[in-house]
N, C-alpha and C positions, 0 to 999 in steps of 0.2 A: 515295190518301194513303199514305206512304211513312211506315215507322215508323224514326225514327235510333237505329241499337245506341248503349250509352254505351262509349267507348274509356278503358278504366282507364289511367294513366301508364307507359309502358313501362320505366322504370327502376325505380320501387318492385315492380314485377311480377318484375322479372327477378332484383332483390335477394333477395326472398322464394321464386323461383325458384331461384336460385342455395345458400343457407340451404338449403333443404328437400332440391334432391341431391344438399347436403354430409350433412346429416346422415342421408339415406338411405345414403348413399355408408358411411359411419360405420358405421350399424347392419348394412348388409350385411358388409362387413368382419371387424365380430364376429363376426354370424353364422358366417359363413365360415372363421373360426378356432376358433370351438367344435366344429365338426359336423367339423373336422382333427382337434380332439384326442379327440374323441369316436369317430371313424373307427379313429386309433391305440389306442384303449384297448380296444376290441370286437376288434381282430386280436391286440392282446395277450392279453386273456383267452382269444382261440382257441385261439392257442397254446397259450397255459399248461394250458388241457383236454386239447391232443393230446397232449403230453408227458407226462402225469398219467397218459393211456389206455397211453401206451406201452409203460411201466415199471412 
């Protein structure tokens, strides 16, 4: 006896599909520009210590 998968509709799947790696797409995005300025703001306080140290 053979068991039948049930196949969900392929367009509401892909809508919800589609949705979900916008909005990943989005939050990585943030991501991705925080951890920029977050990046920039750690080499600035670097500096501004070496320069402290120098003088």
């Amino acid at each position: 006896m053979k068991i039948k998968k049930a196949i969900a509709p392929k367009k509401k799947q892909n809508r919800n599909t589609d949705n979900d790696l916008q909005k990943e797409n989005e939050y990585l995005r943030m991501e991705n520009a925080y951890l920029k300025k977050l990046h920039a703001l750690i080499q600035q306080k670097q500096q501004s210590l070496k320069k402290t140290k120098h003088t």
